[in-house]
VEXVOTOR-326807 format. One line per field, with one value per residue (C-alpha): residue number from 1; x, y, z. Coordinates in nm, 4 decimals, padded with zeros to 6 digits. Example, Ala and Ser with C-alpha at 12.3 -4.5 7.8 and 13.67 -1.06 7.14 Angstrom:
nr	(1, 2)
u	(01.2300, 01.3670)
v	(-00.4500, -00.1060)
w	(00.7800, 00.7140)
This chain:
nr	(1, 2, 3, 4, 5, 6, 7, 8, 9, 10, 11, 12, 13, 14, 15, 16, 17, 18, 19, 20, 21, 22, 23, 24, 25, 26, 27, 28, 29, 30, 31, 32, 33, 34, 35, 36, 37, 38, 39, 40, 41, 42, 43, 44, 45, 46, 47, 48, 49, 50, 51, 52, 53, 54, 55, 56, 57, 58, 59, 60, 61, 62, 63, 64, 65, 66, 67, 68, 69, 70, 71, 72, 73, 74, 75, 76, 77, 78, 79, 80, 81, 82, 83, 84, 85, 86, 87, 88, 89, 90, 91, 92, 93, 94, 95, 96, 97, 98, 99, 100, 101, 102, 103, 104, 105, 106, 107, 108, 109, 110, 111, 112, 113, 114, 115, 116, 117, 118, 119, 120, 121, 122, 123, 124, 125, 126, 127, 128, 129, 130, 131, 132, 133, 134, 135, 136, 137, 138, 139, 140, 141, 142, 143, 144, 145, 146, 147, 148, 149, 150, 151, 152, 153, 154, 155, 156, 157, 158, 159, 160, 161, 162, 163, 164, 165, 166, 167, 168, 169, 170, 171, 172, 173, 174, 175, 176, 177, 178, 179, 180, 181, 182, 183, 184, 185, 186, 187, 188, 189, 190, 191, 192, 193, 194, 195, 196, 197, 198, 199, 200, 201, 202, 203, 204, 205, 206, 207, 208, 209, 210, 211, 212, 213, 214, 215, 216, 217, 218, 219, 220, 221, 222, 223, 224, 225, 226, 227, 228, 229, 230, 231, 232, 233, 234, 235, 236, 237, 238, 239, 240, 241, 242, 243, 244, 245, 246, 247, 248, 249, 250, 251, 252, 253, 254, 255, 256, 257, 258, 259, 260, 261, 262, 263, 264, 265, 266, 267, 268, 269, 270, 271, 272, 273, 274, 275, 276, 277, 278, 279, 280, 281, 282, 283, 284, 285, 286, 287, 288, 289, 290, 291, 292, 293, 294, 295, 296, 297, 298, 299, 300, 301, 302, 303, 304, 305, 306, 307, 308, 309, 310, 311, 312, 313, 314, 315, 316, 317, 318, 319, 320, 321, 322, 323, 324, 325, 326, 327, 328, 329, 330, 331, 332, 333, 334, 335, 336, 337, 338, 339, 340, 341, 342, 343, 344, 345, 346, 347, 348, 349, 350, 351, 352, 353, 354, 355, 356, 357, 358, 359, 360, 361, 362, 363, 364, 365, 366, 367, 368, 369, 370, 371, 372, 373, 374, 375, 376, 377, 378, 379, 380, 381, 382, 383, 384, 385, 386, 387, 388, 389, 390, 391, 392, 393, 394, 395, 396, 397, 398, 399, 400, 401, 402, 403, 404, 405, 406, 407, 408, 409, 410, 411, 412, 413, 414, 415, 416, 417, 418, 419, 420, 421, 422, 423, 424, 425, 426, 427, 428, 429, 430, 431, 432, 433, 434, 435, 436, 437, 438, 439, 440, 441, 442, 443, 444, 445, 446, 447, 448, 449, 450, 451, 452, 453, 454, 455, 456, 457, 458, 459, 460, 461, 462, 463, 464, 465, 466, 467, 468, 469, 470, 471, 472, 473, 474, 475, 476, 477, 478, 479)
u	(05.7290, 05.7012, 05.9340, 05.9251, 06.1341, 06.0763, 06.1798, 06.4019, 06.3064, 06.5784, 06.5802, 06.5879, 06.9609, 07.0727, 07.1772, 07.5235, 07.5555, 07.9384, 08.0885, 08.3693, 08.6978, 08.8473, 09.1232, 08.9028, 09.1142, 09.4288, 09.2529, 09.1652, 09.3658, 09.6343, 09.6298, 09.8861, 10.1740, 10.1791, 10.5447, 10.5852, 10.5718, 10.3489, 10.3380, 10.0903, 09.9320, 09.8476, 09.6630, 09.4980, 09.4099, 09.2305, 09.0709, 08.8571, 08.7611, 08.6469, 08.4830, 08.3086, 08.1680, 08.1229, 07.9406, 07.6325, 07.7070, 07.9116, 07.5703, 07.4145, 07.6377, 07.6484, 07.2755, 07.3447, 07.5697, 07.3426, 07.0489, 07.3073, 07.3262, 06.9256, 06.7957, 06.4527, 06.1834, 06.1338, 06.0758, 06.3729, 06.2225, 06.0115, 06.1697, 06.1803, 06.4192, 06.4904, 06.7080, 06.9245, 06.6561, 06.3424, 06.1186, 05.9577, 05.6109, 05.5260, 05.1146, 05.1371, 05.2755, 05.6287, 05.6386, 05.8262, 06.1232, 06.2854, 06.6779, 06.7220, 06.7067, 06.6534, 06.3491, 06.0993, 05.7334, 05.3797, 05.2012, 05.2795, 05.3134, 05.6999, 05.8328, 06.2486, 06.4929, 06.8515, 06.9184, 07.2285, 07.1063, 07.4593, 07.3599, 06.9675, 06.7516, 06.4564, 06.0402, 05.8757, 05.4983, 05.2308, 04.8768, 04.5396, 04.5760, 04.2411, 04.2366, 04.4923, 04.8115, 05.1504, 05.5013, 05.7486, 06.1209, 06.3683, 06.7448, 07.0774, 07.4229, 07.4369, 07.0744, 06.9856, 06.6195, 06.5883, 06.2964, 05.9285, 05.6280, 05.3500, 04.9915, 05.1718, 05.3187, 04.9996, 05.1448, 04.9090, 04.8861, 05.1539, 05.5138, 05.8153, 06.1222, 06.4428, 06.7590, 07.1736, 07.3832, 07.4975, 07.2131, 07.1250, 06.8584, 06.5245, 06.2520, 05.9586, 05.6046, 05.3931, 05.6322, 05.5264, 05.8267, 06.1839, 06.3784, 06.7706, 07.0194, 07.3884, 07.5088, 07.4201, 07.3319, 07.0190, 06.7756, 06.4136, 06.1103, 05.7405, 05.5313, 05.1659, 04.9460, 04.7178, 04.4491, 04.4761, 04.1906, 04.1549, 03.8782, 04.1688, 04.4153, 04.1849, 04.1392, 04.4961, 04.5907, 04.5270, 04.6873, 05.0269, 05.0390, 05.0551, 05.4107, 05.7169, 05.9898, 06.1550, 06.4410, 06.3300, 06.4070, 06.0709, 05.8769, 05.5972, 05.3022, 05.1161, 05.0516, 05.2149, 05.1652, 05.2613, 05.0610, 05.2980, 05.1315, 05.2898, 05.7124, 05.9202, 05.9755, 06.3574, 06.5044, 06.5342, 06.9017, 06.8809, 06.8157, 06.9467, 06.8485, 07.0728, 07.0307, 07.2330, 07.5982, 07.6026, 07.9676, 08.2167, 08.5282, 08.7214, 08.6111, 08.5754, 08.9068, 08.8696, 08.5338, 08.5836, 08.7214, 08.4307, 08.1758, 08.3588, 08.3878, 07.9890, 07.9301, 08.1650, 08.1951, 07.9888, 08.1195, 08.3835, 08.4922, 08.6882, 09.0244, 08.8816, 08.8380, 09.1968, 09.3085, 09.1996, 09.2191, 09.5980, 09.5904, 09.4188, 09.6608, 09.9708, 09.8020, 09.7962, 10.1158, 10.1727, 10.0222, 10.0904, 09.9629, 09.6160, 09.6420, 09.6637, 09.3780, 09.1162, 09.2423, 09.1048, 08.7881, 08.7366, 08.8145, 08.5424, 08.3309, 08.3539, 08.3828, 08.1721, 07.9404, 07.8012, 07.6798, 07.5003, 07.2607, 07.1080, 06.9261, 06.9366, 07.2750, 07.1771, 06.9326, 06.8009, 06.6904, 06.3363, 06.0703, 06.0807, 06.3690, 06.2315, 06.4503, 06.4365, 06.5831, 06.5239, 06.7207, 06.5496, 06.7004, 06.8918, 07.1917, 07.4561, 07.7968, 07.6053, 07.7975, 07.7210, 07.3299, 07.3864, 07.5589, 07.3529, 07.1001, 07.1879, 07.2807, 06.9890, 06.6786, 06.8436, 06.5980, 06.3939, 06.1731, 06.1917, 06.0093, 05.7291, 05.6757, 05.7367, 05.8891, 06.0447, 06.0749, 06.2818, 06.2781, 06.4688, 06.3803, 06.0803, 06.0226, 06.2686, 06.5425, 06.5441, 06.5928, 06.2803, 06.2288, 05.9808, 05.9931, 05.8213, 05.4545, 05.4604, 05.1392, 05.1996, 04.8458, 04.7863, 04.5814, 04.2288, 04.2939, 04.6691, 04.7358, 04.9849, 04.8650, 04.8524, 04.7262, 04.8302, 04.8479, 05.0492, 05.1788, 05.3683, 05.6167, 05.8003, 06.1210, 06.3250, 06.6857, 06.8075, 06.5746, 06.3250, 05.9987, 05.9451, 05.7388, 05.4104, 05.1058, 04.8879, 05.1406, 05.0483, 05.3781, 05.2253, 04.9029, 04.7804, 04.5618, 04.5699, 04.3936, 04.0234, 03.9082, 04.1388, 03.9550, 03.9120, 03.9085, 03.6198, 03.8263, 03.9055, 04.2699, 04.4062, 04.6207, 04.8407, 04.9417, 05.3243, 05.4163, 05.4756, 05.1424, 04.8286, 04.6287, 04.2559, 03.9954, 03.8960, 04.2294, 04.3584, 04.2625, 04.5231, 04.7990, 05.1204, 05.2987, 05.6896, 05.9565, 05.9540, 06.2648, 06.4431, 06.5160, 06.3078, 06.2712, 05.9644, 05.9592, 05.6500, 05.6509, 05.4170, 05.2738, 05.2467, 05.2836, 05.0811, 05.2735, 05.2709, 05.4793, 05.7452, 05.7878, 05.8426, 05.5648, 05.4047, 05.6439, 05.4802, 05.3777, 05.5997, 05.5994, 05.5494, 05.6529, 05.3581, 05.4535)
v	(-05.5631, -05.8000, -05.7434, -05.8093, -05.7834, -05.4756, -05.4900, -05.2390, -04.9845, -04.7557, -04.4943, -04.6730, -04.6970, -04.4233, -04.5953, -04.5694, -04.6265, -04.5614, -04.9757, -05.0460, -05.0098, -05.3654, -05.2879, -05.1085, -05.2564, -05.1073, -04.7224, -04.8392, -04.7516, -04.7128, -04.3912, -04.1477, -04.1992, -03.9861, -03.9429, -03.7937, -03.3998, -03.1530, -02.8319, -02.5649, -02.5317, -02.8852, -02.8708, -02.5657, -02.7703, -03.0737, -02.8569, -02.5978, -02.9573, -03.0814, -02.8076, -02.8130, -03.1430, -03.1529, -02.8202, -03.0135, -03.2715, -02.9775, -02.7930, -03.0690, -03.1080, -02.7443, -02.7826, -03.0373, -02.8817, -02.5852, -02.8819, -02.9774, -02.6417, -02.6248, -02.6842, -02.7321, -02.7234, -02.3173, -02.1394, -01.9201, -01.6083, -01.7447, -02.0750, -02.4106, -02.4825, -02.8227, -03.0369, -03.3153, -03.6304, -03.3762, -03.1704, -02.8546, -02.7948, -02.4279, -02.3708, -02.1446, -02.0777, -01.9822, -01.6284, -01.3719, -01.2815, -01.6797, -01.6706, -02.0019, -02.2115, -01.9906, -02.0616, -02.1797, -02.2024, -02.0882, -02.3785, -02.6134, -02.5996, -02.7284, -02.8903, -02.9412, -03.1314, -03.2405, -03.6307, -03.7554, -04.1613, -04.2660, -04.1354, -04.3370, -04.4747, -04.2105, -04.2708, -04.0278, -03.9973, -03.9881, -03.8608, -03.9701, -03.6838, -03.8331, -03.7037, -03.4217, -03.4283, -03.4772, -03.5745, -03.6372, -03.5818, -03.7170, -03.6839, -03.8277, -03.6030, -03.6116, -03.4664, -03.7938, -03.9160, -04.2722, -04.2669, -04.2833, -04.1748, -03.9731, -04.0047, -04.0662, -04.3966, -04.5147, -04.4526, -04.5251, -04.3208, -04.4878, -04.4423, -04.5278, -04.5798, -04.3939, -04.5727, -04.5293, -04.7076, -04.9130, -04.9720, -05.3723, -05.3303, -05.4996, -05.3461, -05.2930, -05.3779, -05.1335, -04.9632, -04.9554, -04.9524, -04.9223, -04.6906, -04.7261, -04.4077, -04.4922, -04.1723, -04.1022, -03.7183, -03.6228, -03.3857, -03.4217, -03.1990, -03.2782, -03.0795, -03.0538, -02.8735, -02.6379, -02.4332, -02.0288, -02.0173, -01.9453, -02.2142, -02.4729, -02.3187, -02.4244, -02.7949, -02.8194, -02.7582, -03.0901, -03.2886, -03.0625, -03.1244, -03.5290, -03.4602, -03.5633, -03.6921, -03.8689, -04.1115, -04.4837, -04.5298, -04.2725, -04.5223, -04.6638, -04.7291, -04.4395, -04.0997, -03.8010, -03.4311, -03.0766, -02.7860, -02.5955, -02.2468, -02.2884, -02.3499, -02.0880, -01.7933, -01.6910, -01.4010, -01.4447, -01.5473, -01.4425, -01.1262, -00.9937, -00.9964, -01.3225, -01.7087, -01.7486, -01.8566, -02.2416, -02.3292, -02.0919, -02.1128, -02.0235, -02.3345, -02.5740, -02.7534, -02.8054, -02.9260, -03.1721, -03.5083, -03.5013, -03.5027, -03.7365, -04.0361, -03.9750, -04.0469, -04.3486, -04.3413, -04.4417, -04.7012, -04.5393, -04.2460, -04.4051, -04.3215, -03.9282, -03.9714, -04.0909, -03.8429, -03.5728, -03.7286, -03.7373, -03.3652, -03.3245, -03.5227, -03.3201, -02.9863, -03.1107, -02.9889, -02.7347, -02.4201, -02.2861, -02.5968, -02.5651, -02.2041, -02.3147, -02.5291, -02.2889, -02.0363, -02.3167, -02.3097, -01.9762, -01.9602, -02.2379, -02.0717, -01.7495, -01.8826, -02.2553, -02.2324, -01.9317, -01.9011, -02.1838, -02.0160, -01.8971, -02.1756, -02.0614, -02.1823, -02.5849, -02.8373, -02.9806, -02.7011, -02.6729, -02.4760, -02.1123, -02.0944, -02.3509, -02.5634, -02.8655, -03.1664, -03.5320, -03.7210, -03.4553, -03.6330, -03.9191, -03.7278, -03.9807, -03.9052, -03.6526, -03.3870, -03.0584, -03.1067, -03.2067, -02.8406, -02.6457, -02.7681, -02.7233, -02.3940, -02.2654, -02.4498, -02.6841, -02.9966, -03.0794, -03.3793, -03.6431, -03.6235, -03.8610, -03.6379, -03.3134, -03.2310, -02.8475, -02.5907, -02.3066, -01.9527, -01.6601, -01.5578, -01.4270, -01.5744, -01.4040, -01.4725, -01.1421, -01.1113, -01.1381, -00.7595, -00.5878, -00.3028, -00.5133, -00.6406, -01.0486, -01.3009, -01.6616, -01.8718, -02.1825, -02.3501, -02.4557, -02.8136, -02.7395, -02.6141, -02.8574, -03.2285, -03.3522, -03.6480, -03.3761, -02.9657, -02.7186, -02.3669, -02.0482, -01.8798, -01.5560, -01.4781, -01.2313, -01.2345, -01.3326, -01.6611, -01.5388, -01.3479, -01.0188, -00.7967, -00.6742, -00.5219, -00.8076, -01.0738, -01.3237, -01.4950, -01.7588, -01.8634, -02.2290, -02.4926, -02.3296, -01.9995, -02.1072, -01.7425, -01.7966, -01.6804, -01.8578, -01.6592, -01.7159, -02.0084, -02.1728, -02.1024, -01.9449, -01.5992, -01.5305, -01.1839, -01.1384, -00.7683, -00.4764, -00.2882, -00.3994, -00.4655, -00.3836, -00.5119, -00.7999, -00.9513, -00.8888, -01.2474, -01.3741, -01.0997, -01.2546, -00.9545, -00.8627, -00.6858, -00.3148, -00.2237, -00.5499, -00.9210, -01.1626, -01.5743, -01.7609, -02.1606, -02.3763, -02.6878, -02.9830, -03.1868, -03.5734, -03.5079, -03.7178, -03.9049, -03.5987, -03.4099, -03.6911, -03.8272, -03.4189, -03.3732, -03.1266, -02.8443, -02.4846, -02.2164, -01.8885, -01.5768, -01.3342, -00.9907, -00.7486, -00.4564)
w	(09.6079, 09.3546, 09.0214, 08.6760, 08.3702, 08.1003, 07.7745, 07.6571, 07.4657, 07.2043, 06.9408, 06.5515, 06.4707, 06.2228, 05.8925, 05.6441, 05.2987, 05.3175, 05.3622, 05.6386, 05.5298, 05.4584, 05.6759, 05.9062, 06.2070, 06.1185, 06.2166, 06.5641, 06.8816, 07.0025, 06.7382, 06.8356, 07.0535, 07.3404, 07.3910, 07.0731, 07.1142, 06.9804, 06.8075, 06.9061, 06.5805, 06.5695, 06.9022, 06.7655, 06.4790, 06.6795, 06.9306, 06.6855, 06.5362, 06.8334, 06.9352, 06.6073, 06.6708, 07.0931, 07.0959, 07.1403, 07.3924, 07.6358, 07.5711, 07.7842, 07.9851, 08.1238, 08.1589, 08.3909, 08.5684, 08.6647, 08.7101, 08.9905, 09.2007, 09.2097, 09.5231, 09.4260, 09.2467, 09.1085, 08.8394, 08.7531, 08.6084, 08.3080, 08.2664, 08.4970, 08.7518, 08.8628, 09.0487, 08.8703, 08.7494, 08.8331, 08.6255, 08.6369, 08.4318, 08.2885, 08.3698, 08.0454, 07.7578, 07.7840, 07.8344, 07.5605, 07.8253, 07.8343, 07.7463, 07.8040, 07.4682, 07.1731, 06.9452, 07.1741, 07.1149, 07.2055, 07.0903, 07.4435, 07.7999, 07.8374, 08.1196, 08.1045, 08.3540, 08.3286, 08.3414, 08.5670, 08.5131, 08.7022, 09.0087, 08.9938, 08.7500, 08.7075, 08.6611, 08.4609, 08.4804, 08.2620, 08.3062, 08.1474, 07.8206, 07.6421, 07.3037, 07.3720, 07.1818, 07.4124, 07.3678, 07.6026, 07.4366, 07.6162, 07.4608, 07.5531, 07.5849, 07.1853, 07.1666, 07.0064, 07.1282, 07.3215, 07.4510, 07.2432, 07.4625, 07.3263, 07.1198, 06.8534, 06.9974, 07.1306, 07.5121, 07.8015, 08.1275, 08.3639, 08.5119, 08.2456, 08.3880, 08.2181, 08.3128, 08.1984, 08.0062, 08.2694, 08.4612, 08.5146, 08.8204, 08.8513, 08.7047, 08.9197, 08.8791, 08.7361, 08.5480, 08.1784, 07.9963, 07.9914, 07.7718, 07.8311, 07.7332, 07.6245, 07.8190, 08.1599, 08.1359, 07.8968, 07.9228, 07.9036, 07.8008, 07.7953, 07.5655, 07.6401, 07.3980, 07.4911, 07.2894, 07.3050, 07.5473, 07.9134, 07.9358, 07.8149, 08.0593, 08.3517, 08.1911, 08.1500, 08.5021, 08.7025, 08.4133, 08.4206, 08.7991, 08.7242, 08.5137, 08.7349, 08.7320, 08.9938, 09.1320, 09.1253, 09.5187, 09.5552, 09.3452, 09.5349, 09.2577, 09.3123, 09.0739, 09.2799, 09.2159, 09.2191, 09.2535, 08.9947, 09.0927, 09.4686, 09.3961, 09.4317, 09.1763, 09.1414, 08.9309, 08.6331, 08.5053, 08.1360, 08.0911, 07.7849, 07.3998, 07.3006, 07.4438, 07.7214, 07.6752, 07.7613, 07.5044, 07.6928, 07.5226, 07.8278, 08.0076, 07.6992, 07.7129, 08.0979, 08.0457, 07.7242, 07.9033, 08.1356, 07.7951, 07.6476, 07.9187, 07.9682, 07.5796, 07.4628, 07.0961, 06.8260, 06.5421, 06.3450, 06.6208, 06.8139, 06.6526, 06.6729, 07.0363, 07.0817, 06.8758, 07.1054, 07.3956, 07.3488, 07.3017, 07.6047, 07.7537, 07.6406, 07.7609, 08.0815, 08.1686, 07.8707, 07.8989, 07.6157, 07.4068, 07.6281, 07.5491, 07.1556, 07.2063, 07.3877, 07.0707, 06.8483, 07.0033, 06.9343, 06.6484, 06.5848, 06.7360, 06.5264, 06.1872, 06.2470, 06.4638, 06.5289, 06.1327, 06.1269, 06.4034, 06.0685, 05.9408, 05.6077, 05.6315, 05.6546, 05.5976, 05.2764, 05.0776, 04.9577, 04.7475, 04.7940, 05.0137, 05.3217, 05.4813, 05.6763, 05.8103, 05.8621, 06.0693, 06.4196, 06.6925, 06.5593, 06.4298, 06.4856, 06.3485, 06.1156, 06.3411, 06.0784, 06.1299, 06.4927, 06.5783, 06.3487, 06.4958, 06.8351, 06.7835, 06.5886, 06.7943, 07.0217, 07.1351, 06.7867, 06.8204, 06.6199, 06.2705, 06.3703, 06.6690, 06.4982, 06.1390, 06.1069, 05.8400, 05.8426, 05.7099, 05.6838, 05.3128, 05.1356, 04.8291, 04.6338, 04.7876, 05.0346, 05.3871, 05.6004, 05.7688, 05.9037, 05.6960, 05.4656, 05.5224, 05.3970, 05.3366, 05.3943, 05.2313, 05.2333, 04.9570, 05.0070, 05.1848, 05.2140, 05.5485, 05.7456, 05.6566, 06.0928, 06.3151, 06.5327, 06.5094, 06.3530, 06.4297, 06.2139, 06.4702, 06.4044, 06.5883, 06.5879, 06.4624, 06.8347, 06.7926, 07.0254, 07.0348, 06.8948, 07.1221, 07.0179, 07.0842, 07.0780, 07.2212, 06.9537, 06.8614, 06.6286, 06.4601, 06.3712, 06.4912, 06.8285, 06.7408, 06.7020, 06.5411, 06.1937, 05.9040, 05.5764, 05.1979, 04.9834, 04.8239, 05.1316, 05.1338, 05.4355, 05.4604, 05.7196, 05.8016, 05.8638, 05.9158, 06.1946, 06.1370, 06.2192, 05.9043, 05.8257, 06.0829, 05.8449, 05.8197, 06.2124, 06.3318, 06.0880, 06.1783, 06.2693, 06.4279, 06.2980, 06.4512, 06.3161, 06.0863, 06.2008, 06.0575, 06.1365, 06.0747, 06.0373, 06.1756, 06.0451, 06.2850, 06.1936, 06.5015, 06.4434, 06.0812, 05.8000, 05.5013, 05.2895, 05.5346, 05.6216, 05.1920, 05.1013, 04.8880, 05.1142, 05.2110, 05.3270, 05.0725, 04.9739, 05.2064, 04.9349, 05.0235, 04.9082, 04.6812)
């Protein structure tokens, strides 16, 4: 087989405005000496901070790891199940019961696989989508995005070829392009959307079977498939009302030199890596200074991390109490968005591909709860300005969908019955109760008695959305 070179593709380097130090070389290694000893509280000290900061990237990485123990393709209860460098596409929306990564959406069929480039280069592929709008995300251990295929990048229907850090193989013919990592575990996730109809559930179907992923040896220049509807089904692992626990603290300090040798570090961390890697080092062979350390992590945990699963806790703050970010996938050192992030809705696009707002709030500051019956309208002309499509989620205060008699868990371009006011301007319906006859197209069902968070997400976004001077309307509790 004949082969040619690829250019390399990468994610747009996230800028600075803070100048090196003009002794910048006197912070670098060798850091800390590692005969000197310890105290407890200082391990305590470096571990909650590293926790802090590596709660993303050991998030990964324990994705991976159960990636590694499936021996197939499946479905695992609602959710996909697929071997290291595969891929597993849903056929449907994903259904209410998935535990797996909190917030996810109704607007897409998903498809998700772990990434383990060291062991093989990997080929995705990608179908003929005509006019339909796709993404394919694909992140590295820091949840940063390196690799750019979807409408919005003008991709054509081909294979692309995914490879490591350290990866220096010839690149085959026919591949389209190359998009290099700098760690070798990622994770990947196509979104496909689909319209709310069971005509485009059929149309879908042949075009979801033409998304896999694959080692390069199994390359061979032609478009392979899967019959989704025929892989295994296996319980379902996540059962209960909360995402399932993928940080353990109990295993975190066994766990952290692995996370860090896969991702090297950036410009400017290199004297925080030594720093705890000397820790790790000393607790080695010191129980009680390991013991200090996995106390620090819970400790993070507790008063860190887990409050930034409310987004109302980060993110630039906006009219009537939105919130959103903009540096989606590209976090870099930015490690406070990079974990609230993680935490809260784990795998955001980037904001060409998809810009987020977030909120927990009605319009006067209150909690969002279903006590309360909310409308959400958009101005004539003013619903989300897309080259794509846009969607209003509810979830409930676990990040996940509240159960309902109607099993709508968000409205937007999808929903082809949404009804207009007389002024053009469009209500949405956010509240427990079914409301009169004329408004139920527009009824966005709530959680009865119970908090609840509302995420506006803005496919292929135009200029308004990404310069801020569109952000979405109040919800306006009515009296």
């Amino acid at each position: 087989m004949k082969t040619q070179k690829q250019p390399t593709a990468s994610a747009a380097p996230v800028t600075s405005d803070v100048a090196p130090s003009p002794i910048w070389s006197l912070a670098m290694p060798p850091g800390p000496d590692r005969r000197v000893k310890i105290t407890k509280e200082y391990a305590k000290h470096v571990a909650r901070d590293a926790f802090f900061w590596t709660w993303p990237l050991v998030n990964i990485y324990n994705k991976r790891l159960l990636a590694e123990k499936s021996k197939g393709l499946a479905y695992a209860g609602p959710v996909p199940a697929a071997p290291l460098n595969r891929i597993v596409m849903l056929t449907d929306y994903v259904a209410p019961d998935e535990r797996i990564v909190a917030c996810p959406n109704q607007d897409v069929a998903y498809g998700a696989g772990s990434l383990g480039l060291e062991k093989s280069p990997v080929v995705i592929q990608v179908p003929d989508f005509g006019n339909r709008f796709w993404v394919y995300q694909g992140v590295d251990l820091r949840s940063d995005s390196f690799v750019q295929i979807g409408k919005m990048y003008g991709s054509t229907p081909g294979f692309y070829l995914l490879t490591g850090p350290n990866w220096h193989g010839e690149v085959p013919q026919g591949i389209t392009a190359v998009f290099r990592a700098s760690t070798n575990t990622g994770y990947i996730v196509p979104r496909i959307f689909m319209d709310d109809t069971a005509e485009d559930r059929r149309v879908i179907q042949p075009l979801l079977q033409q998304i896999l992923m694959y080692p390069l040896a199994e390359y061979d220049g032609t478009m392979k498939s899967v019959d989704w509807n025929t892989i295994p089904k296996l319980p379902n692992p996540a059962t209960g009302e909360q995402e399932i626990i993928w940080v353990p603290t109990e295993s975190f300090v066994d766990t952290l030199p692995t996370v860090l040798a896969d991702a090297p570090p950036l410009p400017g961390e290199e004297a925080r890596y030594v720093q705890v890697l000397a820790v790790l080092d000393a607790a080695k062979n010191d129980q009680q200074l390991k013991t200090a350390m996995t106390e620090g992590a819970v400790e993070a945990e507790e008063q860190l991390v887990n409050p930034l699963f409310q987004s109302r806790n980060y993110g630039q703050q906006l009219p009537h109490n939105w919130s959103t970010i903009s540096n989606e996938a590209a976090f870099g050192t930015d490690y406070f968005t990079r974990t609230a992030v993680a935490k809260s809705n784990i795998f955001v696009n980037s904001p060409r591909e998809t810009k987020y707002f977030y909120q927990d709030l009605d319009n006067d500051g209150l909690r969002l709860n279903g006590s309360g019956n909310y409308t959400v309208t958009f101005a004539k002309g003013q619903t989300p300005p897309v080259y794509g499509f846009w969607s209003l989620t509810l979830y409930n205060k676990h990040h996940f969908f509240a159960p309902n008699e109607i099993n709508r868990y968000s409205v937007g371009t999808k929903n082809k019955d949404l009804t207009a006011n007389a002024d053009g301007s469009l209500t949405i319906y956010v509240q427990a109760d079914a409301p009169p006859n004329e408004q139920r197209t527009n009824w966005l069902p709530g959680p009865k008695d119970a908090e609840f968070s509302l995420y506006c997400r803005v496919y292929w976004p135009k200029p308004p959305v990404m310069n801020g001077s569109w952000t979405p309307p109040p919800v306006e509790r009515q009296k």
